[in-house]
C-alpha positions in Angstrom: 0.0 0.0 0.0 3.5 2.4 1.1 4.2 1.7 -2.7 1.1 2.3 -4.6 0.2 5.8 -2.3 4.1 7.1 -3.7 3.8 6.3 -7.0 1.8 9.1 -8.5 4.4 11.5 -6.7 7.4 10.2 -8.8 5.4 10.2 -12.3 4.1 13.4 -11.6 7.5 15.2 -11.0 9.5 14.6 -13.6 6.6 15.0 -16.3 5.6 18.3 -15.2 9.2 19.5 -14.4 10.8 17.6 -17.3 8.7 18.5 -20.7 8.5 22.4 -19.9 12.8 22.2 -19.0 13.7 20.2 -22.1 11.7 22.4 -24.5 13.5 25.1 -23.1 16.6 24.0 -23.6 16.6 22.8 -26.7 15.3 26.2 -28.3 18.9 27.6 -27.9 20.3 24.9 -29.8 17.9 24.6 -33.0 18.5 28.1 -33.0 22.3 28.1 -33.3 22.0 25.8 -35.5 19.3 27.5 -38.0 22.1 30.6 -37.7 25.2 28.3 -38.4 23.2 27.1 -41.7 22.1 30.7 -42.5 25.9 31.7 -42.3 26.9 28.9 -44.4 24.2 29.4 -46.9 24.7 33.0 -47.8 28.6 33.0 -47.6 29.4 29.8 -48.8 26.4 27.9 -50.7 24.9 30.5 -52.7 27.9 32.6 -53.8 29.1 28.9 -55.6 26.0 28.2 -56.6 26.0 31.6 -58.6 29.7 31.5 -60.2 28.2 27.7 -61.4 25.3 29.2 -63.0 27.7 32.0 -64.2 30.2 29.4 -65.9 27.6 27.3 -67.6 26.0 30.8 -69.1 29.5 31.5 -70.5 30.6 27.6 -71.4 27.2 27.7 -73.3 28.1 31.1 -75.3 31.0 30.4 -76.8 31.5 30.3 -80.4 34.2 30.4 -83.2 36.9 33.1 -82.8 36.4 33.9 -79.1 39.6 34.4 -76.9 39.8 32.2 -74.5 42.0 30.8 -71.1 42.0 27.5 -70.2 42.2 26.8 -66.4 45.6 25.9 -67.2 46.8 29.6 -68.3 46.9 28.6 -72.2 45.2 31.4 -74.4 43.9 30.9 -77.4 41.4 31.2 -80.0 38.7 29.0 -80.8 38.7 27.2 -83.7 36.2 24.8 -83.7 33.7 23.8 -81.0 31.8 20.5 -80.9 29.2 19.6 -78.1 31.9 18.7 -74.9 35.6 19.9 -76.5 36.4 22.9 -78.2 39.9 23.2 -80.1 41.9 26.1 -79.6 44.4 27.9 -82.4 46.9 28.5 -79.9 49.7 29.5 -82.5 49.6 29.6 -86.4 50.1 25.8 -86.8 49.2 24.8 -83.4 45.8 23.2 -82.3 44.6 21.3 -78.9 41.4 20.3 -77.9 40.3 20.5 -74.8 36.7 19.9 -72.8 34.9 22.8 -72.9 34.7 22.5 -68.8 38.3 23.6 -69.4 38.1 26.5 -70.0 38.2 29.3 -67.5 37.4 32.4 -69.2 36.7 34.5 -72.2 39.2 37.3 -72.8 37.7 41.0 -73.4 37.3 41.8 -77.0 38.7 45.3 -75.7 41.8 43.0 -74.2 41.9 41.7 -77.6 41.8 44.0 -79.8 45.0 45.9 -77.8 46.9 42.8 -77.6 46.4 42.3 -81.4 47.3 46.5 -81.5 50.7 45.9 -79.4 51.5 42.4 -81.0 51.2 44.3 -84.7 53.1 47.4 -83.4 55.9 45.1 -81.4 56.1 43.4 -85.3 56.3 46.6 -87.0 59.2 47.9 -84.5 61.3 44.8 -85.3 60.5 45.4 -89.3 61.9 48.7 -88.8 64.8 47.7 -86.5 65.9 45.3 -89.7 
Protein backbone atom coordinates (compact mmCIF):
# COMPACT_ATOMS: atom_id res chain seq x y z
CA UNK A 1 0.00 0.00 0.00
CA UNK A 2 3.53 2.39 1.11
CA UNK A 3 4.23 1.73 -2.75
CA UNK A 4 1.12 2.31 -4.57
CA UNK A 5 0.18 5.76 -2.31
CA UNK A 6 4.08 7.10 -3.74
CA UNK A 7 3.84 6.26 -7.04
CA UNK A 8 1.83 9.14 -8.51
CA UNK A 9 4.43 11.55 -6.67
CA UNK A 10 7.40 10.18 -8.82
CA UNK A 11 5.37 10.22 -12.27
CA UNK A 12 4.07 13.39 -11.65
CA UNK A 13 7.47 15.22 -10.97
CA UNK A 14 9.54 14.60 -13.62
CA UNK A 15 6.60 15.02 -16.30
CA UNK A 16 5.65 18.27 -15.16
CA UNK A 17 9.23 19.48 -14.43
CA UNK A 18 10.84 17.61 -17.28
CA UNK A 19 8.69 18.49 -20.73
CA UNK A 20 8.54 22.39 -19.91
CA UNK A 21 12.79 22.18 -19.00
CA UNK A 22 13.74 20.23 -22.14
CA UNK A 23 11.73 22.43 -24.46
CA UNK A 24 13.51 25.08 -23.09
CA UNK A 25 16.64 23.97 -23.59
CA UNK A 26 16.56 22.77 -26.72
CA UNK A 27 15.26 26.18 -28.25
CA UNK A 28 18.92 27.58 -27.91
CA UNK A 29 20.32 24.86 -29.85
CA UNK A 30 17.94 24.62 -32.99
CA UNK A 31 18.49 28.10 -33.05
CA UNK A 32 22.31 28.12 -33.30
CA UNK A 33 22.03 25.78 -35.48
CA UNK A 34 19.31 27.48 -37.96
CA UNK A 35 22.06 30.62 -37.66
CA UNK A 36 25.20 28.30 -38.39
CA UNK A 37 23.22 27.06 -41.69
CA UNK A 38 22.11 30.67 -42.54
CA UNK A 39 25.85 31.71 -42.33
CA UNK A 40 26.87 28.91 -44.41
CA UNK A 41 24.20 29.37 -46.91
CA UNK A 42 24.73 33.03 -47.75
CA UNK A 43 28.64 32.99 -47.62
CA UNK A 44 29.41 29.83 -48.76
CA UNK A 45 26.37 27.95 -50.67
CA UNK A 46 24.89 30.51 -52.68
CA UNK A 47 27.86 32.63 -53.81
CA UNK A 48 29.12 28.91 -55.57
CA UNK A 49 26.03 28.19 -56.61
CA UNK A 50 26.05 31.59 -58.60
CA UNK A 51 29.67 31.52 -60.24
CA UNK A 52 28.23 27.69 -61.44
CA UNK A 53 25.27 29.23 -62.97
CA UNK A 54 27.66 31.96 -64.21
CA UNK A 55 30.20 29.40 -65.89
CA UNK A 56 27.65 27.27 -67.58
CA UNK A 57 25.99 30.82 -69.15
CA UNK A 58 29.47 31.49 -70.49
CA UNK A 59 30.58 27.61 -71.35
CA UNK A 60 27.24 27.75 -73.33
CA UNK A 61 28.11 31.05 -75.33
CA UNK A 62 31.04 30.44 -76.77
CA UNK A 63 31.50 30.33 -80.38
CA UNK A 64 34.20 30.40 -83.23
CA UNK A 65 36.91 33.15 -82.81
CA UNK A 66 36.43 33.90 -79.15
CA UNK A 67 39.60 34.41 -76.89
CA UNK A 68 39.79 32.18 -74.54
CA UNK A 69 42.00 30.85 -71.09
CA UNK A 70 42.00 27.51 -70.20
CA UNK A 71 42.17 26.79 -66.41
CA UNK A 72 45.60 25.86 -67.19
CA UNK A 73 46.76 29.62 -68.33
CA UNK A 74 46.89 28.61 -72.17
CA UNK A 75 45.23 31.43 -74.41
CA UNK A 76 43.85 30.91 -77.41
CA UNK A 77 41.37 31.21 -80.04
CA UNK A 78 38.69 29.01 -80.76
CA UNK A 79 38.70 27.24 -83.75
CA UNK A 80 36.24 24.81 -83.73
CA UNK A 81 33.73 23.80 -81.04
CA UNK A 82 31.78 20.49 -80.87
CA UNK A 83 29.21 19.61 -78.14
CA UNK A 84 31.95 18.67 -74.94
CA UNK A 85 35.60 19.89 -76.48
CA UNK A 86 36.44 22.87 -78.19
CA UNK A 87 39.90 23.20 -80.10
CA UNK A 88 41.93 26.13 -79.59
CA UNK A 89 44.40 27.85 -82.43
CA UNK A 90 46.87 28.49 -79.94
CA UNK A 91 49.75 29.47 -82.52
CA UNK A 92 49.55 29.65 -86.42
CA UNK A 93 50.09 25.81 -86.84
CA UNK A 94 49.24 24.76 -83.44
CA UNK A 95 45.78 23.16 -82.27
CA UNK A 96 44.62 21.33 -78.90
CA UNK A 97 41.40 20.29 -77.89
CA UNK A 98 40.26 20.50 -74.82
CA UNK A 99 36.71 19.94 -72.81
CA UNK A 100 34.95 22.82 -72.90
CA UNK A 101 34.70 22.51 -68.80
CA UNK A 102 38.28 23.55 -69.39
CA UNK A 103 38.08 26.54 -70.04
CA UNK A 104 38.19 29.31 -67.47
CA UNK A 105 37.40 32.44 -69.23
CA UNK A 106 36.68 34.51 -72.17
CA UNK A 107 39.17 37.28 -72.83
CA UNK A 108 37.68 40.96 -73.42
CA UNK A 109 37.29 41.82 -76.96
CA UNK A 110 38.71 45.29 -75.70
CA UNK A 111 41.85 43.04 -74.18
CA UNK A 112 41.88 41.66 -77.58
CA UNK A 113 41.77 43.95 -79.78
CA UNK A 114 44.99 45.85 -77.76
CA UNK A 115 46.86 42.85 -77.57
CA UNK A 116 46.37 42.32 -81.39
CA UNK A 117 47.30 46.47 -81.47
CA UNK A 118 50.67 45.89 -79.37
CA UNK A 119 51.52 42.36 -81.01
CA UNK A 120 51.16 44.25 -84.67
CA UNK A 121 53.15 47.38 -83.38
CA UNK A 122 55.86 45.06 -81.40
CA UNK A 123 56.14 43.39 -85.29
CA UNK A 124 56.33 46.57 -86.98
CA UNK A 125 59.21 47.85 -84.47
CA UNK A 126 61.32 44.78 -85.29
CA UNK A 127 60.52 45.40 -89.32
CA UNK A 128 61.92 48.72 -88.78
CA UNK A 129 64.80 47.65 -86.55
CA UNK A 130 65.91 45.26 -89.72
Amino acid sequence: MNMLSNLPLLMGAPGGAGASGGATSIAPTLVTFGLVFAIFYFLIIRPQNKRQKQTQQMLQALKKGDRVVTIGGIRGTIFSLKEDTAVLKVDDNTKIQFSRSAISQVIDKKAAAAEAATDSAGSDAETDAK
